[in-house]
C-alpha positions in Angstrom: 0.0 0.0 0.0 0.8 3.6 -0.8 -0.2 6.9 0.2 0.2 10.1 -0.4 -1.0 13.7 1.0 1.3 17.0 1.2 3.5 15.9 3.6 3.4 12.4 4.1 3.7 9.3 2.7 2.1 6.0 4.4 3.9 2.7 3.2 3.9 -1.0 4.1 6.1 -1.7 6.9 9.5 -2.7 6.5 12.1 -4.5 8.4 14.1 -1.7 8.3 11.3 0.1 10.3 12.2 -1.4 13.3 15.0 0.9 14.7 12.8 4.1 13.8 9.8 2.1 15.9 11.9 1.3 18.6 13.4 5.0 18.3 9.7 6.7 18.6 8.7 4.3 21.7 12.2 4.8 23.7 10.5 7.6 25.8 7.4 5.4 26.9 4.9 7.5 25.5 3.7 4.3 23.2 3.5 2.2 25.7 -0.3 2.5 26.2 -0.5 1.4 22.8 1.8 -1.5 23.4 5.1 -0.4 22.4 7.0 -0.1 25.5 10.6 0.9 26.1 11.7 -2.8 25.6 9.4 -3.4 22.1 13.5 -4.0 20.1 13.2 -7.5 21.9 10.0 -8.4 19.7 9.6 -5.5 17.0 11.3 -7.6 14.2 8.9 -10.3 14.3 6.0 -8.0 15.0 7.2 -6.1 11.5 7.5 -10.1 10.2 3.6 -10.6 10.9 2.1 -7.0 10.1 3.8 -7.5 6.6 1.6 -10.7 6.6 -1.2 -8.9 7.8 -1.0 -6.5 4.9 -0.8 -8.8 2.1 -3.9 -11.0 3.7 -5.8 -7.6 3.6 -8.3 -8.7 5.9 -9.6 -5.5 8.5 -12.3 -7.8 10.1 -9.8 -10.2 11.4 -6.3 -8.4 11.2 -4.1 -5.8 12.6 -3.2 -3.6 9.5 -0.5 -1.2 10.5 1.4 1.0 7.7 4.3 3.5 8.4 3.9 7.3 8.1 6.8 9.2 7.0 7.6 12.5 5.9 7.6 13.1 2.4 10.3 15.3 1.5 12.5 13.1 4.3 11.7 9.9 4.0 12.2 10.4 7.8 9.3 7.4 9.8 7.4 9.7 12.0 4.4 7.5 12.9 2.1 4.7 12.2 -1.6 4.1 10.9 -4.1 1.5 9.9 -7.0 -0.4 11.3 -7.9 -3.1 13.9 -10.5 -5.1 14.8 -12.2 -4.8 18.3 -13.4 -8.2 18.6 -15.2 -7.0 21.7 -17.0 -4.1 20.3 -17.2 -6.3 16.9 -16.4 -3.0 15.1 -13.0 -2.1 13.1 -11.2 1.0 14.8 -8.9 3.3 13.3 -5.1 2.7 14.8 -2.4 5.5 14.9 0.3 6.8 16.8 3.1 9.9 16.2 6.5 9.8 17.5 6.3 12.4 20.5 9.0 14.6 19.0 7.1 14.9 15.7 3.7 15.9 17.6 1.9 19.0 17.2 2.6 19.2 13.4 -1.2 18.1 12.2 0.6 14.5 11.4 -2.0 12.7 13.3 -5.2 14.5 11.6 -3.4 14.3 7.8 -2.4 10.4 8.5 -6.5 9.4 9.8 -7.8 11.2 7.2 -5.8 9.7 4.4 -6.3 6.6 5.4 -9.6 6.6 6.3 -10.4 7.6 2.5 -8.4 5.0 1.4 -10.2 2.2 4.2 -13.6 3.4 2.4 -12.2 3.0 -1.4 -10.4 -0.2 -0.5 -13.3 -2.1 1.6 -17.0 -2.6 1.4 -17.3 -1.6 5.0 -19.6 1.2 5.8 -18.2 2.7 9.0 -14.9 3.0 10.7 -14.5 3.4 15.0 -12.2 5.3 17.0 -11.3 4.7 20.6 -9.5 7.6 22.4 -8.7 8.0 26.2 -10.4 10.9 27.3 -7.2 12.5 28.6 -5.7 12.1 25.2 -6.9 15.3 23.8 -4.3 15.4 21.2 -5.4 12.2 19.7 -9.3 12.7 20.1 -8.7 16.4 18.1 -7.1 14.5 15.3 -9.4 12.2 14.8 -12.1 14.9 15.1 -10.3 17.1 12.2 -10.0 13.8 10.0 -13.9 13.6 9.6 -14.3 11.5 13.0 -17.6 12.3 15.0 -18.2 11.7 18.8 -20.9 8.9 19.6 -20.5 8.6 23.3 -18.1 8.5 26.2 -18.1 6.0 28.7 -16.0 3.4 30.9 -13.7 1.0 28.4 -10.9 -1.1 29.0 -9.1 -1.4 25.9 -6.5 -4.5 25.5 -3.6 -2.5 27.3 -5.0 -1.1 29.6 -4.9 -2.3 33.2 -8.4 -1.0 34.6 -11.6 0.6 32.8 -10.0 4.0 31.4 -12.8 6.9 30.6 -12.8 6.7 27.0 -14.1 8.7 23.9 -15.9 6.9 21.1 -15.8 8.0 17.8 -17.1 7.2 14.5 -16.9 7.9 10.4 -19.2 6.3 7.9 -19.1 6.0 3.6 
């Protein structure tokens, strides 16, 4: 897969992904998303099966994740793509910026990007988003992608420890 908007290109994964990965999660503000300090020890093969993930193309069952970059670089700033919530039995939106490339609009251009592509690409009429209340960053860039608010309530995604007050989010065809 590849994408395209002003700034940013979002690719498959490559192996060669893993030290930027490992790079963006080293000051453990991925690690509610399951990339903790110590993600070098297993990145590779988690690289190994997202490439598998991609070319089975299959949102209702898989984890799809794609690198962001920035075009003119070619420097990894981020990740996007979709997963599915077997316990909501809805596919969610997935992204995450490397903290020292925040507060650029990456987030917002990345969701929205691949969210038009999600709706080309699959007969699937609506896509979810899942944000942590005290995430504001994240819940405004999923709000300027196209994302409305459906509800907020007590969640406990799959990393988190205890229920977490959560904003829900959706975008439909």
């Amino acid at each position: 897969m590849l994408l395209e908007t002003q700034r940013l290109t979002i690719r498959d994964v490559k192996p060669e992904d893993e030290a930027p990965f490992v790079e963006m999660a080293s000051d453990g503000s991925l690690q509610d998303i399951g990339f903790d300090k110590d993600c070098g020890r297993w990145l590779g093969k988690w690289i190994v099966e997202a490439k598998e993930f991609a070319l089975r193309d299959t949102p209702d069952t898989d984890y799809l994740a794609y690198m962001v970059t920035l075009k003119e670089e070619c420097k990894a700033v981020g990740s996007v793509g979709c997963s599915y919530y077997e316990d909501l039995g809805e596919i969610g939106i997935t992204y995450f910026i490397g903290a020292q490339y925040r507060n650029h609009g990456y987030a917002a251009e990345a969701v929205k990007a691949y969210t038009e592509y999600f709706f080309k690409h699959y007969d699937v009429q609506k896509l979810i988003a899942t944000v942590r209340a005290e995430n504001a960053p994240s819940w405004k860039a999923v709000e300027k992608a196209g994302f409305k608010l459906t509800e907020k309530k007590l969640y406990k995604d799959m990393n988190d420890e205890k229920e977490e007050l959560y904003h829900f989010y959706e975008i439909t065809k």
